[in-house]
C-alpha positions as CSV (number, residue, x, y, z in Angstrom):
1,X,0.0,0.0,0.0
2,X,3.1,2.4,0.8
3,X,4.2,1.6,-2.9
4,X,1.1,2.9,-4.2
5,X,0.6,5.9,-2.7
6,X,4.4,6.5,-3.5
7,X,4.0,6.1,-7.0
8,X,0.5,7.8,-6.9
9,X,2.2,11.2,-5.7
10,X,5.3,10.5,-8.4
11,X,2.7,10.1,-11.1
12,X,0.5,13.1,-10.1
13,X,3.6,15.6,-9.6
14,X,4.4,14.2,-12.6
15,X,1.2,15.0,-14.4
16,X,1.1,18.3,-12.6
17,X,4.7,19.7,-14.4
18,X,3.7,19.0,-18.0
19,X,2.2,22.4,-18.7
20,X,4.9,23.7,-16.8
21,X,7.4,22.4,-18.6
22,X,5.7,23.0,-22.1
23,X,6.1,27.3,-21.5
24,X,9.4,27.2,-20.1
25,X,10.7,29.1,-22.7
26,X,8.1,31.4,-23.2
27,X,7.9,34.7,-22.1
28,X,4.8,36.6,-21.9
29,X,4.2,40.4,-22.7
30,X,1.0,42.8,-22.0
31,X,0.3,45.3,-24.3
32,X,-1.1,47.9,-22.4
33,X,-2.7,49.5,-25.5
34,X,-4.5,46.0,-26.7
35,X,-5.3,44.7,-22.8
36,X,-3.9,41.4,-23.5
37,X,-1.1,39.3,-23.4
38,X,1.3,38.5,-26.4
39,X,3.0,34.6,-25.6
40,X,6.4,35.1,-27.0
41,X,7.4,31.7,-28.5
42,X,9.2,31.2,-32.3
43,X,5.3,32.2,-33.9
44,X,5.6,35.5,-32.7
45,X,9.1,35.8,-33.0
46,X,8.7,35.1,-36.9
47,X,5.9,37.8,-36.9
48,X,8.6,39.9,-34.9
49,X,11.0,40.0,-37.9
50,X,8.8,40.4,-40.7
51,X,7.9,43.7,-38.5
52,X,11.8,44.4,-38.1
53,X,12.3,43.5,-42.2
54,X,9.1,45.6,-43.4
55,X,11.0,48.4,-41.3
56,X,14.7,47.3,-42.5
57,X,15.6,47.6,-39.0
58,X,18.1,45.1,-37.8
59,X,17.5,42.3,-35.1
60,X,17.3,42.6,-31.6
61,X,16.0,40.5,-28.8
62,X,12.7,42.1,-27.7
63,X,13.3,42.0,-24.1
64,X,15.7,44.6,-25.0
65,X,13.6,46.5,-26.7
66,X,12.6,49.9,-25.3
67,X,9.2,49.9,-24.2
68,X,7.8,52.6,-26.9
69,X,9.2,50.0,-29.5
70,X,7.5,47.6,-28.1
71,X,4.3,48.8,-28.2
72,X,4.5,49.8,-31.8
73,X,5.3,46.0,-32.6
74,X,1.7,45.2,-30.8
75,X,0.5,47.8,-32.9
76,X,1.5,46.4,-35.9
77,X,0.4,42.9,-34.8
78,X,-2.8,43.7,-33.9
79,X,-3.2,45.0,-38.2
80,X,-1.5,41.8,-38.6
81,X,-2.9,38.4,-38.5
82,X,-1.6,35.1,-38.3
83,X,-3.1,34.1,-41.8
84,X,-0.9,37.9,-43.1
85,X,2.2,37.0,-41.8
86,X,2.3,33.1,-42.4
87,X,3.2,33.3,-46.2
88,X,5.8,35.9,-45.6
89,X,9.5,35.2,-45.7
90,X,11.8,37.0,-43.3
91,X,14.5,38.9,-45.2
């Protein structure tokens, strides 16, 4: 019965990290203008340099990004969707 219980609590911390796991790369940003929350995985960051190549603006992380520049980038994603950016190749 110890066994059980043992392996019960392995299995449910184990269950329990999963989604933890899964978004520990990921960084999230609000946009303050939009109220929500932009998930920063490579998806975004793809949409991130066709912003910075429409722009001819070099690369550079977006963490380090000033914060003015980063609201513009929201800006731009929100007159952006997924289905706009998808067939575009980063220069």
């Amino acid at each position: 019965m110890h066994r059980i219980r043992i392996l019960g609590g392995l299995l449910l911390c184990g269950v329990l990290m999963v989604p933890v796991a899964a978004t520990a790369g990921e960084r999230r940003y609000y946009d303050r203008d939009g109220h929500d929350y932009h998930q920063w995985n490579d998806h975004e960051d793809h949409a991130y340099r066709v912003y910075l190549g429409e722009r001819h603006q070099p690369y550079r992380e977006f963490s380090r990004v000033r914060a003015v520049h980063q609201r513009e980038y929201f800006k731009w994603r929100h007159e952006h969707p997924d289905s706009a950016i998808v067939n575009v190749e980063v220069r």
